[in-house]
C-alpha positions as CSV (number, residue, x, y, z in Angstrom):
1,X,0.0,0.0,0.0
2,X,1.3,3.3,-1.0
3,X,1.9,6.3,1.4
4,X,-1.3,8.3,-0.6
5,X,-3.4,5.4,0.3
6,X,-2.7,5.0,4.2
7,X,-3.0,8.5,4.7
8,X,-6.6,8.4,2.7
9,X,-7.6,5.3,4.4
10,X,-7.0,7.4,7.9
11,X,-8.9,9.9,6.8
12,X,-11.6,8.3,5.2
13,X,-12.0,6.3,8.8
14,X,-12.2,9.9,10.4
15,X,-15.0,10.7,8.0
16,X,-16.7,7.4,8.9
17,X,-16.6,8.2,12.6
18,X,-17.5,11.7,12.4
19,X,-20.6,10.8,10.2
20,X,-21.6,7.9,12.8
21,X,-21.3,10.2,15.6
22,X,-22.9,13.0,13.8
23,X,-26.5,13.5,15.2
24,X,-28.6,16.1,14.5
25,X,-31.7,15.4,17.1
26,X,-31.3,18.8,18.9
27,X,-30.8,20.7,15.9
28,X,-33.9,19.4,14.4
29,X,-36.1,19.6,18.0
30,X,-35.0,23.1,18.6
31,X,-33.0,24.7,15.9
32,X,-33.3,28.5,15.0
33,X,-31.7,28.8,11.9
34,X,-28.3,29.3,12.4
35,X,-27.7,25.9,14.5
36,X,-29.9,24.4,11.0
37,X,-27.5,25.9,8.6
38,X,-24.5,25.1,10.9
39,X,-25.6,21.7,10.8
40,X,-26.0,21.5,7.2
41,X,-23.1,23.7,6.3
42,X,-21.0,20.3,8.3
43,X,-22.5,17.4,6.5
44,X,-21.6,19.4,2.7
45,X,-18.1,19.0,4.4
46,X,-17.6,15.6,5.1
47,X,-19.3,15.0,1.7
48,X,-16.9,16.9,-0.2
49,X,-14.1,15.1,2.0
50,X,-15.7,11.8,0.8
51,X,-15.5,13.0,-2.9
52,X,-12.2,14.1,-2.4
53,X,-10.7,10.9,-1.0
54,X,-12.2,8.7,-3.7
55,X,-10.9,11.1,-6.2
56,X,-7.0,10.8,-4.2
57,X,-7.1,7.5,-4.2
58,X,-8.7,6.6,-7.5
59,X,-6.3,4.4,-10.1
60,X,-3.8,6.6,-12.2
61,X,-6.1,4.5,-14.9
62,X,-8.8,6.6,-14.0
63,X,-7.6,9.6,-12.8
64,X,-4.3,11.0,-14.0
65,X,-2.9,13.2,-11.5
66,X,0.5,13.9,-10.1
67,X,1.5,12.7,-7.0
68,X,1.4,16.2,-5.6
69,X,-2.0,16.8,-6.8
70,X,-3.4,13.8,-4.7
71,X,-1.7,15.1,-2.0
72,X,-3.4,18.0,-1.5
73,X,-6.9,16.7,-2.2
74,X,-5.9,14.4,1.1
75,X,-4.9,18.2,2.8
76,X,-8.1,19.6,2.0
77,X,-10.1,16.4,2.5
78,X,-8.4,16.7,5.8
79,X,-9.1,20.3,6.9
80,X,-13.1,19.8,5.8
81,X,-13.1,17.0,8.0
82,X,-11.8,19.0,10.4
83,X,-14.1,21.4,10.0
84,X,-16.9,19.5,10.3
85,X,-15.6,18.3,13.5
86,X,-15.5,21.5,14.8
87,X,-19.0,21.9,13.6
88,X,-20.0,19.2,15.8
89,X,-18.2,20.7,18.7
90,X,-20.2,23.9,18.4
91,X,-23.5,22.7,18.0
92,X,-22.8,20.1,21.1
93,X,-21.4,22.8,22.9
94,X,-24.5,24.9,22.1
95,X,-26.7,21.7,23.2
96,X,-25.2,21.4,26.9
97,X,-25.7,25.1,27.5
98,X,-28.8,25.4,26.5
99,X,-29.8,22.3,28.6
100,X,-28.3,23.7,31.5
101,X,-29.8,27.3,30.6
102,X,-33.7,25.6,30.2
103,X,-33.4,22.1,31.2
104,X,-34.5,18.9,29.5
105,X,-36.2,19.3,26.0
């Protein structure tokens, strides 16, 4: 297995987790619009991440690009992920505090 190809299959396991773990059950209880579009706005990134690993790690057959190209389709397939992490963090930091603020919903 080539370097390109464990560093995508790392990623791509990320993606898997972060979509698993992804739920969206107070955003669609109680979401205003901002927590609905934050939400949204992290599920277009770990689909683009997807996209981009399949295109990284897709057969020079099929796709010819440099090795530096694939590269940084695994970079930015990284720093979406990333982002949607984050995403995650801020709408489940947003969930605890406004539990504690007005209790069980």
């Amino acid at each position: 297995m080539d370097v390109i190809e464990r560093r995508a299959l790392v990623i791509a396991v990320v993606v898997a987790l972060v979509l698993a773990f992804d739920r969206g059950d107070f955003t669609t209880a109680l979401g205003r619009g901002w927590e609905v579009t934050l939400y949204i706005v992290g599920l277009v990134a770990l689909a683009g991440a997807a996209a981009l690993l399949a295109v990284a790690i897709a057969p020079t057959t099929a796709v010819s690009m440099a090795r530096e190209t694939r590269e940084r389709l695994l970079f930015v397939a990284f720093a979406l992920t990333m982002a949607a992490v984050v995403q995650i963090g801020l709408l489940r930091a947003y969930t605890a505090y406004w539990t504690h603020k007005h209790g069980q919903f």
